[in-house]
C-alpha positions in Angstrom: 62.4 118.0 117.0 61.6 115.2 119.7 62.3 116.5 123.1 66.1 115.0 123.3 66.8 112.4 126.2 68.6 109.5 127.2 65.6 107.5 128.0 63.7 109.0 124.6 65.8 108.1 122.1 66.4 104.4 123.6 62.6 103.9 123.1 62.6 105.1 119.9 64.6 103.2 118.9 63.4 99.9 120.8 60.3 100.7 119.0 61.6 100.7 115.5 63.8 97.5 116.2 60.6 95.8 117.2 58.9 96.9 114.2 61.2 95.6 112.4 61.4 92.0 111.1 65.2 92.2 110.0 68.4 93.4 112.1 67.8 97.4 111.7 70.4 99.1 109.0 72.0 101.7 110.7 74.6 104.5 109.4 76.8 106.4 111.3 79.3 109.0 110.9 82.9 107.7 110.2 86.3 108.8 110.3 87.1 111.0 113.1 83.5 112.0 113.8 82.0 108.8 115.6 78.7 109.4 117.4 80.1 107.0 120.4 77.3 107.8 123.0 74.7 107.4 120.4 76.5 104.1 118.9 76.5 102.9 122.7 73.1 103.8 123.4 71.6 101.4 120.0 73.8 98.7 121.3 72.8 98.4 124.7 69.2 98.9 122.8 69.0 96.7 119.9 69.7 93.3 119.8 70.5 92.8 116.4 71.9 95.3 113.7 73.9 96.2 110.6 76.4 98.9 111.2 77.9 101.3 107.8 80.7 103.4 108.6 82.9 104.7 106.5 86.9 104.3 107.6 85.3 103.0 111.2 87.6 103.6 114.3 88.7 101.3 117.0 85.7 100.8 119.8 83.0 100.8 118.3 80.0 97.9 118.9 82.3 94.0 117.9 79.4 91.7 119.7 77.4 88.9 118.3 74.5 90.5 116.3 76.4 93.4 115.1 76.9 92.9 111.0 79.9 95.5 110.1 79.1 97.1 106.4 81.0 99.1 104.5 82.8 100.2 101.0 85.7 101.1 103.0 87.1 99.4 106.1 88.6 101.1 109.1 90.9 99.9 112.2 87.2 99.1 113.9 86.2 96.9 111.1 89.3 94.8 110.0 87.7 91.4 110.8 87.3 88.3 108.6 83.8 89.0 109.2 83.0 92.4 107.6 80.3 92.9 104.9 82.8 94.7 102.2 80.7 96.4 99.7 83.4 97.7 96.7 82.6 101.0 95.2 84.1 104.1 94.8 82.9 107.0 97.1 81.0 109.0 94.5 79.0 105.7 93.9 78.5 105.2 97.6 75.1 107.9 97.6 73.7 105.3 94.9 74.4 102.3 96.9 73.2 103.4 100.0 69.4 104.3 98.1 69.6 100.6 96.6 71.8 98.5 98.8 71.6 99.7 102.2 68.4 102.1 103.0 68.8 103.7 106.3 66.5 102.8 109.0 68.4 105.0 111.5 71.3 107.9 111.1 73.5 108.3 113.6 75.5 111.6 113.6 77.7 113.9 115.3 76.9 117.3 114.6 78.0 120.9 116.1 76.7 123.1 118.5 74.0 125.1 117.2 74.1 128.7 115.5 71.6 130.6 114.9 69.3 127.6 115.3 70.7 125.3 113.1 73.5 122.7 113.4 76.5 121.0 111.2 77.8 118.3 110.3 81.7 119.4 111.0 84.2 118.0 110.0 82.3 114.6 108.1 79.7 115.6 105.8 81.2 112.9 103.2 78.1 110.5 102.4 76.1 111.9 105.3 73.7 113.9 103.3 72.6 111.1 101.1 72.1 109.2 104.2 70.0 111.7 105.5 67.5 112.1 103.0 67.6 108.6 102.4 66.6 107.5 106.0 64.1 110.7 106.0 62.2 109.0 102.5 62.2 105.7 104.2 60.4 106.9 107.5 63.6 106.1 109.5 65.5 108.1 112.6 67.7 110.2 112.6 69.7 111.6 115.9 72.0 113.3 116.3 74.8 114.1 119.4 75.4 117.7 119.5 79.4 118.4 120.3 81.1 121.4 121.5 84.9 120.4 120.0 82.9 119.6 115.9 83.4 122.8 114.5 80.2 125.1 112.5 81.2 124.2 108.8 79.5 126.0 106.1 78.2 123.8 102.3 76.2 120.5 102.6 76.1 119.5 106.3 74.1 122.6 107.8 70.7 121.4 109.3 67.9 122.8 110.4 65.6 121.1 113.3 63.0 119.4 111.0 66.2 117.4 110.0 66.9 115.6 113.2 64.3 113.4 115.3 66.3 113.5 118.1 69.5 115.4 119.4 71.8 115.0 122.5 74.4 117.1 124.0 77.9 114.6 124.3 81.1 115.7 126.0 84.4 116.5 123.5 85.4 113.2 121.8 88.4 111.1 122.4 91.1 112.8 120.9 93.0 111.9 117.5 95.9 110.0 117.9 99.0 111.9 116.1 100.3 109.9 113.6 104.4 109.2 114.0 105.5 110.7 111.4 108.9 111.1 112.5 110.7 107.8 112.5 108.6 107.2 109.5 110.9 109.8 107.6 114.1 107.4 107.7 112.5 105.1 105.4 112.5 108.1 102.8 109.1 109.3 103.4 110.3 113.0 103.2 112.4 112.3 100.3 109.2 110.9 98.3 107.2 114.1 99.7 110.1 116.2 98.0 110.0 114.6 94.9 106.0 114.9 94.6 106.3 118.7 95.6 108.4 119.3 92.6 106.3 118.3 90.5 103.5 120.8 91.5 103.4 124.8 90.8 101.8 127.5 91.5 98.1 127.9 91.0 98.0 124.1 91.0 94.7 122.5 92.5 95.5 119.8 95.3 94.2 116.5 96.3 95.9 114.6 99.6 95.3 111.6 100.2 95.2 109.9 103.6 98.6 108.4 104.8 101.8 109.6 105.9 103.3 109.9 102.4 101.0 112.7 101.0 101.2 114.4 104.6 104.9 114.7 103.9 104.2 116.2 100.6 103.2 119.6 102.3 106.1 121.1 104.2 107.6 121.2 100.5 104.5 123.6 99.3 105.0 126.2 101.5 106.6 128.3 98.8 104.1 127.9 96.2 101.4 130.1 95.8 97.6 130.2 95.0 97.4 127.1 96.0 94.0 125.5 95.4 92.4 122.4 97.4 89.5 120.6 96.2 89.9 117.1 98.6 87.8 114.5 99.8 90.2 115.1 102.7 91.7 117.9 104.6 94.2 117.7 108.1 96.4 119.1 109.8 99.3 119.6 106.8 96.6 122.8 105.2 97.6 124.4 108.3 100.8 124.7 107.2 100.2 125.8 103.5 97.5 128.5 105.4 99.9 130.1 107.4 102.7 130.1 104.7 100.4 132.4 102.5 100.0 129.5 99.9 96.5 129.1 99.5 94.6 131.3 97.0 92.6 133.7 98.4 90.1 133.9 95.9 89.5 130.5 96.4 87.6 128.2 98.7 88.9 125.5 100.2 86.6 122.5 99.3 86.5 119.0 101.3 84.0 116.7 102.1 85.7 115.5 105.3 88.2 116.8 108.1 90.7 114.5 110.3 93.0 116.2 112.5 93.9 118.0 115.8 91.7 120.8 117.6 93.8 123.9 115.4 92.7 122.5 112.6 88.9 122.2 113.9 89.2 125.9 115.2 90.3 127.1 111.8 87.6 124.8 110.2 84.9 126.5 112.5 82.8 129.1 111.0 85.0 129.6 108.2 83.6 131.7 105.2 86.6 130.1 102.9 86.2 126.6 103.5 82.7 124.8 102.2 82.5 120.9 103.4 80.2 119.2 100.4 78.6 116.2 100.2 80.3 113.1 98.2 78.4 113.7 95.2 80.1 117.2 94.4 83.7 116.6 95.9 84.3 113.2 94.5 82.4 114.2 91.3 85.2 113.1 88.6 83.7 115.7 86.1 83.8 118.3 88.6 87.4 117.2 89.7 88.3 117.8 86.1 87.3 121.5 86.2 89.9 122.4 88.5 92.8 124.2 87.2 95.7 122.0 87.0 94.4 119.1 89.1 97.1 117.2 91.2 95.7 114.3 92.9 98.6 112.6 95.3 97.6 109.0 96.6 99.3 106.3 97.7 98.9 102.5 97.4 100.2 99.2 98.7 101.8 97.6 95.7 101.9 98.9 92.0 102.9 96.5 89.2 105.0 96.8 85.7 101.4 97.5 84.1 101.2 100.5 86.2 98.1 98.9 87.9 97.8 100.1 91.2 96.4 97.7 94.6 95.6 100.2 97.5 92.8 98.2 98.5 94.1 94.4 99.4 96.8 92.6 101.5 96.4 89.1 99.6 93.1 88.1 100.0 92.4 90.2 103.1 90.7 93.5 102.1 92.2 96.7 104.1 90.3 99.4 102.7 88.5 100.2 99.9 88.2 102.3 97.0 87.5 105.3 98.9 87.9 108.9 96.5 91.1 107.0 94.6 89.5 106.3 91.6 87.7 109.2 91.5 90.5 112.1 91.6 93.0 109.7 89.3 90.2 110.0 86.8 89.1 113.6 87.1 92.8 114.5 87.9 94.3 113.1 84.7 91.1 114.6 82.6 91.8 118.6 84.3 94.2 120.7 82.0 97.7 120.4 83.1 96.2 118.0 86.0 98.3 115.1 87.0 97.8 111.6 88.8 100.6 111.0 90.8 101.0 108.0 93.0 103.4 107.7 95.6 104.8 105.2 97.5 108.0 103.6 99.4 110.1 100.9 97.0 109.4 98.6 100.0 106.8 97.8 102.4 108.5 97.6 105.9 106.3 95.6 107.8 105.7 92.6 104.9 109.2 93.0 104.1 108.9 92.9 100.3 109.4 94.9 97.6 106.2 97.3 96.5 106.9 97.4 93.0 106.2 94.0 91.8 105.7 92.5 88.7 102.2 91.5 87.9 99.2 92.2 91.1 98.1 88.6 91.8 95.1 91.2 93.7 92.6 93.7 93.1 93.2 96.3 90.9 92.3 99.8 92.1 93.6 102.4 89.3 95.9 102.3 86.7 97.2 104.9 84.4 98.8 107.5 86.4 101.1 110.5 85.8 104.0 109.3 87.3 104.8 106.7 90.1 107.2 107.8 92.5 109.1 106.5 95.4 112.4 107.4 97.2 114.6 106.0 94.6 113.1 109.0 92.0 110.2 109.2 89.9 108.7 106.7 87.1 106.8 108.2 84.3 103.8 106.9 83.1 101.6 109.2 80.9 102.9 109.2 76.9 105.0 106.0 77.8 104.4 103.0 75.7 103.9 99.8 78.1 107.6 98.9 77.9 108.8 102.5 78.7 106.4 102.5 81.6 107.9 98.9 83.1 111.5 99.8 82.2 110.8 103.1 84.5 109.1 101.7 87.1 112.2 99.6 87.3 114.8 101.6 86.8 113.3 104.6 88.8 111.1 103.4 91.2 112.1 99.9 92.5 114.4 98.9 95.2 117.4 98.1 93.7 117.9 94.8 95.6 114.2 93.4 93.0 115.4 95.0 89.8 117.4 92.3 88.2 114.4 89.7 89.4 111.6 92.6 87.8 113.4 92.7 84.6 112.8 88.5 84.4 109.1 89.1 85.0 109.3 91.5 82.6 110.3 89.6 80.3 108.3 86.9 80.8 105.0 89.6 80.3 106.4 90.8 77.3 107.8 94.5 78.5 111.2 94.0 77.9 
């Protein structure tokens, strides 16, 4: 490994970029594991780039001759001007070798061990990156951190894997999501009503948002809990110290948002492996785990049971991410279920969730159940008409139903 500098690592990469006869294609590490000093060293470097992060924060690089691409927009990337690229995280390995080859990887990585370092808390698509960028003859550096935990699985590196590495200061810390006003609207209740529906020995899959969060207080109970998640936060705490996780079983994720408890337990951890995309978000391997539960959330779901959790009208605010993924390998895993959860009504658009046909993108469809805090729709062994006349019945606000039973009609559900 390069001797790691300031002043070293700018000329590298002023040398690629003039090398180069395209904006250079650069990925970084997403979520709550940006690489800011590296992200603001290439943009007071390179003149012009293209930028992939996955679920990009706030702050990073906005200027003129910054390109933001991604399958799965962030708060930093919510412009009319993003590059969205739809696919579903276990295809994103495949696009980035076809669509989007690396020409430099920017990461965040651990403090070292024993000689080598980790990726933390995002290993995610980072792997793929990584030998992508490597293949191609491209850079990749790395900022070493003292506050990303040592994880064990698919982000340890050895030296030969990094060109360059810098030691940063702690990053910015997470901003706690407020939870608590949120539970008026019946968030709790919905988190109740999922939890019931999940036993013992049950597999889990959380989803980002406030709604699966809620979901966990209600598992403390359970036991031999299993988690195989694209995602893990602060809520495993919780089932951890409640003596609900099984202990003969690892905890699988393939990346890590939360506060520093949760990145001390995550550090060094023999029970928790951090994979890369291509195993967590493998729908096959989903499958295999013993009764599968995959909990997600969306912004609208329709009479069809099709699911949006991608658009607001024409505006993308997302992505795929791992949805598709665990609702397919979730409803394929021996007493698995798909359940998606949701309020009856969106607060801030001030309309009803539940609506009768998307006029959007579709994101998933065919789910367990559908469930909001006016009780719980089934889905699965429904014929299409049972399905709408639940999702009316026992899912929508009661101030739409009389208008979703016209539009049922009118589809043919009723």
């Amino acid at each position: 490994m390069n001797p790691s500098t300031t002043r070293s690592v700018a000329g590298a990469l002023r040398k690629l970029s003039r090398s180069c006869d395209r904006p250079l294609r650069v990925v970084a590490s997403g979520n709550a594991a940006a690489p800011w000093d590296l992200l603001e060293l290439l943009d007071t470097t390179v003149e012009r780039y293209e930028l992939f992060m996955l679920n990009a924060p706030r702050g990073i690089p906005t200027r003129a001759g910054v390109t933001h691409v991604t399958p799965f927009v962030g708060p930093g990337m919510r412009t009319p001007a993003v590059s969205y690229l739809p696919a579903r995280l276990s295809h994103v390995p495949t696009l980035l070798a076809a669509r989007f080859v690396p020409d430099v990887v920017l990461l965040t990585v651990s403090e070292p061990i024993g000689g080598r370092w980790s990726l933390g808390a995002e290993v995610n698509i980072l792997p793929a990156a990584i030998s992508v960028c490597r293949d191609a003859g491209g850079l990749v550096l790395a900022q070493s951190r003292s506050d990303m935990p040592f994880t064990f699985g698919d982000g340890e590196l050895d030296a030969h894997d990094l060109d360059a590495i810098l030691v940063a200061p702690p990053g910015p810390p997470r901003t706690a999501a407020a939870h608590n006003a949120a539970s008026s609207d019946g968030i709790d209740l919905i988190g109740g009503l999922v939890a019931a529906r999940v036993g013992s020995g049950a597999t889990l899959q959380l989803g980002i948002g406030a709604i699966p969060d809620a979901v966990v207080p209600h598992l403390r109970d359970r036991r031999r809990l299993g988690v195989w998640s694209e995602m893990v936060s602060d809520g495993i705490m919780e089932l951890y110290d409640a003596g609900a996780l099984d202990q003969e079983r690892d905890v699988v994720a393939s990346f890590a948002v939360g506060g520093p408890r949760l990145m001390t337990w995550l550090h060094a951890n023999p029970r928790v492996r951090m994979l890369r995309t291509e195993t967590v978000n493998d729908p096959g391997r989903i499958a295999s785990q013993p009764a599968m539960t995959s909990i997600n959330t969306a912004l609208s779901v329709d009479l069809f049971d099709q699911a949006n959790g991608t658009h607001i009208g024409s505006r993308v605010h997302s992505g795929f991410g791992g949805h598709c993924d665990f609702v397919v390998g979730a409803m394929d895993s021996p007493g698995g279920q798909a359940l998606m959860a949701l309020r009856s009504w969106h607060p801030r658009a001030d309309v009803s969730t539940i609506v009768g046909l998307l006029e959007g993108p579709v994101t998933s469809f065919q789910h367990t159940a559908v469930i909001t805090e006016h009780g719980t729709a089934e889905i699965m062994g429904w014929d299409a008409k049972g399905q709408a006349r639940h999702l009316i019945e026992q899912a929508a606000h009661p101030s739409v139903r009389a208008d979703l039973w016209e539009d049922a009609k009118e589809l043919g559900l009723a």
